[in-house]
C-alpha positions in Angstrom: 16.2 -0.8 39.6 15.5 2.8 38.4 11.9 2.9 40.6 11.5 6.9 40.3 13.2 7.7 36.9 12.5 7.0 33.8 13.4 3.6 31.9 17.4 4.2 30.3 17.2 7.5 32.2 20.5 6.2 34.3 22.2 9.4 33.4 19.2 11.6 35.4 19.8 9.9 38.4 23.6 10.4 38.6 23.2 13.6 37.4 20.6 14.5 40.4 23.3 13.0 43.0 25.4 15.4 42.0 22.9 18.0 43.0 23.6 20.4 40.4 21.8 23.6 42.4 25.2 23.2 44.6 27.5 23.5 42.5 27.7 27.2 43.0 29.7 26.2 46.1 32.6 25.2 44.1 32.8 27.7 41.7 32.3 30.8 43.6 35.0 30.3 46.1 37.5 30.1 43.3 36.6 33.2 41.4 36.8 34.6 44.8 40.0 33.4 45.6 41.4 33.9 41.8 40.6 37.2 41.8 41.5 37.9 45.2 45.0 36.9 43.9 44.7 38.9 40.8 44.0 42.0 43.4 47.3 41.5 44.9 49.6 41.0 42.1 47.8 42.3 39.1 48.1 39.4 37.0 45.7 36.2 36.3 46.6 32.7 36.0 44.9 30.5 33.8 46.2 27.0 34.8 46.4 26.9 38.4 42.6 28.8 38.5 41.5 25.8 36.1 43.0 23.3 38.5 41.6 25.3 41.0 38.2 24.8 40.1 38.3 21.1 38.6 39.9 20.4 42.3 36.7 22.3 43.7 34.2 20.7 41.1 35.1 16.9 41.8 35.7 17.4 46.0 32.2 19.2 45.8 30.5 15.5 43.7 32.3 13.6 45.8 30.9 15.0 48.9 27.0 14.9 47.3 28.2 11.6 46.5 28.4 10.6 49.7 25.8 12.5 51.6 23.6 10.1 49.0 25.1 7.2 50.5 25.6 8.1 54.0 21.9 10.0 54.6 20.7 6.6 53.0 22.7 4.5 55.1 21.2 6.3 58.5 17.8 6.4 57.3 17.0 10.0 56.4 16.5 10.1 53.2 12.8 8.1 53.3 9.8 8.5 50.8 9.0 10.8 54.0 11.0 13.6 52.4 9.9 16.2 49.7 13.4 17.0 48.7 14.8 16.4 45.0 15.3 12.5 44.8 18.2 11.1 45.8 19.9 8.1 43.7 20.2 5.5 46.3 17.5 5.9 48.2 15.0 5.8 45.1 16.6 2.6 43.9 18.0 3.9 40.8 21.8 3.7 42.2 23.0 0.6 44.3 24.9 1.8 47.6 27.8 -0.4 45.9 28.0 1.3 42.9 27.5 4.8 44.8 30.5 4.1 47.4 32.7 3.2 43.7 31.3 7.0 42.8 32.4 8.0 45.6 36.0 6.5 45.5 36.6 7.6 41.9 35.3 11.4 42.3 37.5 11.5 45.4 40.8 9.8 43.7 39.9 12.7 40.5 40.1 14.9 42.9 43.1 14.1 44.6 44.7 13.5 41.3 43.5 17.1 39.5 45.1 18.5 43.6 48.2 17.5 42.8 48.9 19.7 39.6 48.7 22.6 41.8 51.2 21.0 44.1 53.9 22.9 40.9 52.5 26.5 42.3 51.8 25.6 45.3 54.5 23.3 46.9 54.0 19.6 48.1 52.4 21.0 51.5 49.2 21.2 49.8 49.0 17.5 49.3 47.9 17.1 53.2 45.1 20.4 52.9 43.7 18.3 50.0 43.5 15.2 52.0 42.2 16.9 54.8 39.3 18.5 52.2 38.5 15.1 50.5 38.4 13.1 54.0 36.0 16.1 55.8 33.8 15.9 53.0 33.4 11.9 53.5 33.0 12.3 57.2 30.6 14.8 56.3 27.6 12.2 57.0 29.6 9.1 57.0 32.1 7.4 59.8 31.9 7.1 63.8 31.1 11.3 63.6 29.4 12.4 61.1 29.9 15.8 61.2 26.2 16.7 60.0 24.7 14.7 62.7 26.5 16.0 65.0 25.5 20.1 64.6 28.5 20.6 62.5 27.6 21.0 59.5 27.2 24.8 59.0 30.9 24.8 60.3 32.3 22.6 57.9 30.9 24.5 54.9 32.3 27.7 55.8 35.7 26.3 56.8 36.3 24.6 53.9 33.9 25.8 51.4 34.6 29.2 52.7 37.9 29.8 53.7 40.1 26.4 52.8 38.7 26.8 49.2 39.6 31.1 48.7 42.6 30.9 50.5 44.4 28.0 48.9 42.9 29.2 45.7 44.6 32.4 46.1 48.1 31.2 47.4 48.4 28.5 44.4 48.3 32.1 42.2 50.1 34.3 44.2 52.0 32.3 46.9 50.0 34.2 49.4 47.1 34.9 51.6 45.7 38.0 50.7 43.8 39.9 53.4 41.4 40.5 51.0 40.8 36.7 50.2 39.9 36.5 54.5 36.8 38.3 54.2 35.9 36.5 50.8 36.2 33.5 52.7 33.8 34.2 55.1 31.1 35.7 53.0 31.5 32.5 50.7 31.1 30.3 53.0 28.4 32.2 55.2 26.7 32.4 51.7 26.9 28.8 51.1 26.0 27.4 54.3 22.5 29.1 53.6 22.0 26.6 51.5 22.6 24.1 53.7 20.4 26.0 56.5 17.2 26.1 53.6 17.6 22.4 52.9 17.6 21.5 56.4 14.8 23.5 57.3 13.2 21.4 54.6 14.0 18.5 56.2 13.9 19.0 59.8 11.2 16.9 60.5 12.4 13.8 58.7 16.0 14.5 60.0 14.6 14.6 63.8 13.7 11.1 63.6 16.3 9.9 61.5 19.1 11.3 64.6 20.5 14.0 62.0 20.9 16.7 64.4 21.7 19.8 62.1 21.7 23.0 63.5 17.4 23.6 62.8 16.9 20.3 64.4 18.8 21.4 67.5 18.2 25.0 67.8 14.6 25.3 65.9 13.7 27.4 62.6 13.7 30.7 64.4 17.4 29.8 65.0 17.7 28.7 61.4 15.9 32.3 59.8 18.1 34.8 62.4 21.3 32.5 60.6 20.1 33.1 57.3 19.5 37.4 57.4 22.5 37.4 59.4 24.7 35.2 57.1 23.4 37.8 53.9 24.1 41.0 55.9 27.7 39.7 56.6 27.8 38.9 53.1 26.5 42.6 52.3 28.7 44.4 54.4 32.1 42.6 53.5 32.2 45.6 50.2 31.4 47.8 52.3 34.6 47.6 54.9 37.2 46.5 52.4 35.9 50.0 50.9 36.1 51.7 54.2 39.2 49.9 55.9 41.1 47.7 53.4 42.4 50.1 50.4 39.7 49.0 47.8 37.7 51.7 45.7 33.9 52.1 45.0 34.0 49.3 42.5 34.1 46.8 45.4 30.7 48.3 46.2 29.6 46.0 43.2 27.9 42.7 45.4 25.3 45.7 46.6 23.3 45.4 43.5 22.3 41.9 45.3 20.7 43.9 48.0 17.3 43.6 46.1 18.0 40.0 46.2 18.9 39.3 49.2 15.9 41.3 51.0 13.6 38.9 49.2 15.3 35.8 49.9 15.5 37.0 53.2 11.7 37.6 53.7 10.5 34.5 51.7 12.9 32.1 54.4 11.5 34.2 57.1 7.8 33.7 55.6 8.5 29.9 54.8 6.3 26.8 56.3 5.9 24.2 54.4 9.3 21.9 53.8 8.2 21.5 49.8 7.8 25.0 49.3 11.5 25.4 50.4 12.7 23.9 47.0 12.7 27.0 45.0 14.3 28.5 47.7 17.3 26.4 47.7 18.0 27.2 43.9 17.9 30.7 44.5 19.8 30.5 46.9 22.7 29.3 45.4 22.5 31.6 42.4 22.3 34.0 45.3 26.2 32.5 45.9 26.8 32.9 42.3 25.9 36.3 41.6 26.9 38.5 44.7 30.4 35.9 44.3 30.6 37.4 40.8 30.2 40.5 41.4 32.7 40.6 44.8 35.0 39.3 42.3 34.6 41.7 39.6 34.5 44.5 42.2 37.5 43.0 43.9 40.1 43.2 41.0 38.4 46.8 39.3 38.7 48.4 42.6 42.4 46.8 43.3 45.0 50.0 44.8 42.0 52.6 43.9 41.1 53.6 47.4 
C-alpha cells in the first residue's frame, strides 16, 4: 500500500499531504490581520487570534487535502511529475480514506469557525462556509477553479483578503484600512507559491487539462507575475508610510529586499521543473518573513506618522 514511503512510515505520507512548505499561507495572514487589529485599537486578543489561526490551519489541510485527491482523480499528479510526492497518487493513502481527511479537516474547521462566531457575530458562519467550500472546489467539482485559470485569484481572495480581514474584524469589529493592503500583499505573496509550483508542473498539467495560469499564458507570463507580485509586496510599507498615518517602523518588510531580489532572479533564471523545489520553500518563508516583519512594523509604527 505505502509504494514510495517507508514500511510503518503512514505518518510521512499524511504529513507530506499536508504539504508543510504551505503552511505559511495560514499563518501569515493572521498575524497580518491580528496585528492590523492591534494597530487600530491598541490592544491584542489572545483567543479570537488563536481561533483565528486554528480556523486558518485546518481550512488550509483541508484544501491540500483535497488538491491530493482531486489532482489524482484528473490525472495530474503521474510518476511524470518531480514534485514532492503526493499520498494518493503514490499509493500510500486510498482516495477513500483521503476524501474522510478531507471531510474531517473541513468539519474541524467549521467547528474551530464557529468560536469566533462570539466576537464576530453569526454572519460569519456563511464567510466560513463559503472558505471551506472554495477550497474543495479548488480542484474538485463540475469547475474546478484551478483548471480553469483561477487559481491565482482564489489564493489572494481568500488567502489574501478573506483571511486578514475577517481576522481583523473578529478582534476589533472592523476592517481596518490597514488590514486592505495586508491583504493584498499576503495573498500576492502567497500566490507565488502557487505560480513556482505550477511552473514546475506545467508540462504534466498541459496534458492532464489543468490549465493554471503558466499553462495558459506561458512562463514569461508566470516570471513578470512573480517580480511584480514581490514589488507590490515591497511597496505596500512604503505607502502606508507615505499616505496612511504609519511611521518609519512600517518600513520593516524592506529588510526582505535582499530576499526578494534573489528569489526574483533565481525564478527568472529557472528551467528545469525539479530545480524549482527549493524554490517553492523559500518562497513561502519568503511569506513568513516579510509577513512578520509587516506585522511587527504594522503595530510599532501604529499613530507615529
Amino acid at each position: 500500500m505505502f509504494a514510495r514511503f517507508p514500511e510503518r512510515a503512514w505518518w510521512r505520507a499524511w504529513w507530506l499531504a499536508c504539504r508543510p512548505k504551505t503552511l505559511a499561507a495560514a499563518f501569515a495572514p493572521v498575524a497580518l490581520g491580528s496585528a492590523c487589529a492591534t494597530a487600530q485599537t491598541g490592544e491584542f486578543h489572545t483567543v479570537p487570534a488563536a481561533l483565528a489561526l486554528l480556523f486558518a490551519l485546518l481550512t488550509q489541510i483541508t484544501c491540500n487535502f483535497a488538491n491530493d485527491h482531486g489532482d489524482f482523480a484528473r490525472g495530474a499528479d503521474t510518476a511524470a511529475r518531480v514534485g514532492p510526492t503526493r499520498a494518493v497518487a503514490s499509493g500510500a493513502v486510498s482516495p477513500s480514506a483521503m476524501r474522510c481527511a478531507v471531510g474531517l479537516c473541513a468539519t474541524a474547521a467549521f467547528g474551530a469557525g464557529m468560536f469566533l462566531v462570539a466576537w464576530g457575530g453569526w454572519w460569519l458562519v456563511p464567510v466560513g462556509a463559503v472558505c471551506l467550500l472554495a477550497c474543495l472546489a479548488y480542484t474538485g467539482g463540475p469547475f474546478p477553479l484551478a483548471y480553469n485559470g483561477l487559481g491565482d485569484v482564489f489564493v489572494v481572495l481568500f488567502f489574501g483578503f478573506t483571511a486578514v480581514l475577517f481576522t481583523a474584524y473578529t478582534q476589533c469589529g472592523l476592517f481596518p484600512s490597514a488590514a486592505w493592503a495586508a491583504g493584498l500583499v499576503c495573498g500576492l505573496l502567497a500566490a507565488n507559491i502557487l505560480v513556482v509550483n505550477n511552473a514546475r508542473d506545467m508540462a504534466t498539467d498541459a496534458r492532464a487539462g489543468k490549465r493554471t495560469t503558466v499553462v495558459l499564458f506561458g512562463r514569461g507570463f508566470a516570471r513578470i507575475e512573480y517580480v511584480a507580485n514581490l514589488c507590490v509586496a515591497l511597496a505596500a510599507p512604503v505607502v502606508l508610510c507615505s499616505f496612511g498615518g504609519f511611521g518609519a517602523w512600517v518600513l520593516l518588510p524592506l529588510a526582505t529586499l535582499p530576499l526578494a531580489v534573489a528569489l526574483g532572479r533565481a525564478f527568472w533564471r529557472v528551467r528545469e521543473p525539479v530545480a524549482h523545489n527549493p524554490l517553492l520553500g523559500k518562497t513561502a518563508a519568503f511569506l513568513l518573513a516579510h509577513s512578520l516583519l509587516f506585522a511587527a512594523g504594522l503595530v510599532l509604527g501604529a499613530g507615529t506618522g
